[in-house]
N, C-alpha and C positions, 0 to 999 in steps of 0.2 A: 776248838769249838767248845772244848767242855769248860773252859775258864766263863766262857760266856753266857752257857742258857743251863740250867740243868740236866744235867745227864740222859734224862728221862727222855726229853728232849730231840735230843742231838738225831738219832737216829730216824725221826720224822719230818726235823728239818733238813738234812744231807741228802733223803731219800725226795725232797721237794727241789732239789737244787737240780743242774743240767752235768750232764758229765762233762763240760768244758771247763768246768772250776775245777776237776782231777786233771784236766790238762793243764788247765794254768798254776796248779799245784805243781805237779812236775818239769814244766817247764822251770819256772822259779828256780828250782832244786838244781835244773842239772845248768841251766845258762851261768856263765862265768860272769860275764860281764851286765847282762840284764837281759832283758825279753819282752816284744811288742806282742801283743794279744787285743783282736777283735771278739769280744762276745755280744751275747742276746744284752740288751743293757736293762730288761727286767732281772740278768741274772749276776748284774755285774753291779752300774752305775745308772741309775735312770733318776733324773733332777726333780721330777714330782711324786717319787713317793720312794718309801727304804723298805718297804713291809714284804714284799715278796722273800718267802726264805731263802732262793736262791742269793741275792743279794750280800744275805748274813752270814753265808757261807762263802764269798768272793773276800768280805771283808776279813771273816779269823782269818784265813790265807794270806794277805795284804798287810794287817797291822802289824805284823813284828818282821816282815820285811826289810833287810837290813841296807835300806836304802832307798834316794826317792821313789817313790810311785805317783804316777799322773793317771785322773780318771777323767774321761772326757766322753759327755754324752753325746752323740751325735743325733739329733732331734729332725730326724729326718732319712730318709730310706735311701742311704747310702748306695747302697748295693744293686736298690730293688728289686730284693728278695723277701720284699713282705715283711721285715723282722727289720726294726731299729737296732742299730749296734751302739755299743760303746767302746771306745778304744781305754786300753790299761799301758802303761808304759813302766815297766820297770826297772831303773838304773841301780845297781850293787856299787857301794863304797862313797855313793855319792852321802850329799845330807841326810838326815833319817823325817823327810819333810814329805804331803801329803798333799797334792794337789785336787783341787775338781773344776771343771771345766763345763759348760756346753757346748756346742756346737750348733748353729742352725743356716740354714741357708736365707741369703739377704733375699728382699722381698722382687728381686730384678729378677731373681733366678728360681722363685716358691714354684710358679705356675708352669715351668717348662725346663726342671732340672730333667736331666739324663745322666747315670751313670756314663755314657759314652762321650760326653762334654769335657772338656781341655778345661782343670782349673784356673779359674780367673781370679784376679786380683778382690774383687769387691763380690765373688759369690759367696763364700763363707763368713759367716759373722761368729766370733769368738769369745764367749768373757767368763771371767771368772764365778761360781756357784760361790754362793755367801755364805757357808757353813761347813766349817772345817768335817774332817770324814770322820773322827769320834760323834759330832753331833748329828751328822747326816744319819748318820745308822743309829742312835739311842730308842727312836719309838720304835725298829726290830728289836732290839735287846730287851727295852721295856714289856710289850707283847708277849715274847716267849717266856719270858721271866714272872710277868707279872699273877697275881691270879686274881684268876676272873670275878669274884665276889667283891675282891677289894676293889678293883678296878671298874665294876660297875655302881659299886659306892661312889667312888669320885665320880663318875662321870654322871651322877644322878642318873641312874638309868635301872630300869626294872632286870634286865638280863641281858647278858654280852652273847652273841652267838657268833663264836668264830666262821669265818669266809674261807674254808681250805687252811691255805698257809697264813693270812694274813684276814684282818678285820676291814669291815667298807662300813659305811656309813652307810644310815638307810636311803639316803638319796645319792650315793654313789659316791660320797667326799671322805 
């Protein structure tokens, strides 16, 4: 984490993350051969936004993993547990390659999925995220990194007010 944001840092972003990234921490560490992990995908992988710190802390975990890793959003309440997950999949020895994925349910199955339902063929719909997972995460690393004066220069803006861990747009974008 400290290669990444400043130091100063680190311990406000770690302390924003979920303790499931110290499990998927150590899971990594002791699994031999790799390790399946569901988390919060605000804390892992979520496809429309990188800013949450938990995220930036899934990712030092993940980048120098020494083998593939698949992140796949699943866009849709799996569980039905109230909280969108993200599946992490990681294989040791394999290529040192970096997958992202969505997940959503086809539009047959939007209105009356059950976790209690028998997977069928055409309810999941699957495709690949367009942006490799260095660039998926740069506007976290930019954010923590950045400072706010310069950064409201560029953005022609009178003053940045950070949102917790992450920045929102005044109309929510």
């Amino acid at each position: 984490m400290k290669r990444l944001v400043p130091s100063a840092k680190v311990a406000q972003i770690v302390a924003s993350s979920d303790v499931a990234a110290a499990a998927l921490a150590k899971s990594l560490e002791l699994a031999q051969e790799g390790s399946g992990f569901v988390m919060n995908r605000e804390q892992s992988f979520y496809h429309r936004t990188s800013m949450p710190a938990g995220i930036l802390v899934t990712y030092s975990i993940l980048r120098d993993y020494p083998g593939l890793v698949k992140l796949v959003d699943v866009d849709f309440d799996a569980f039905q547990h109230g909280v969108l997950p993200a599946l992490i999949i990681a294989k040791r020895g394999v290529s040192k390659d970096r997958q992202l994925a969505i997940m959503r349910l086809s539009d047959a199955y939007r209105q009356r999925y059950s976790k209690n339902l028998r997977l069928a063929n055409d309810m999941v719909l699957h495709h690949a995220y367009q942006k490799t997972y260095d660039e998926y995460i740069l506007p976290s690393i930019s954010y923590f990194t950045q400072d706010f004066n310069i950064l409201s220069r560029e953005l022609k803006v009178d003053n940045i007010i950070p949102k917790g861990q992450y920045v929102m747009g005044l109309f929510g974008g």
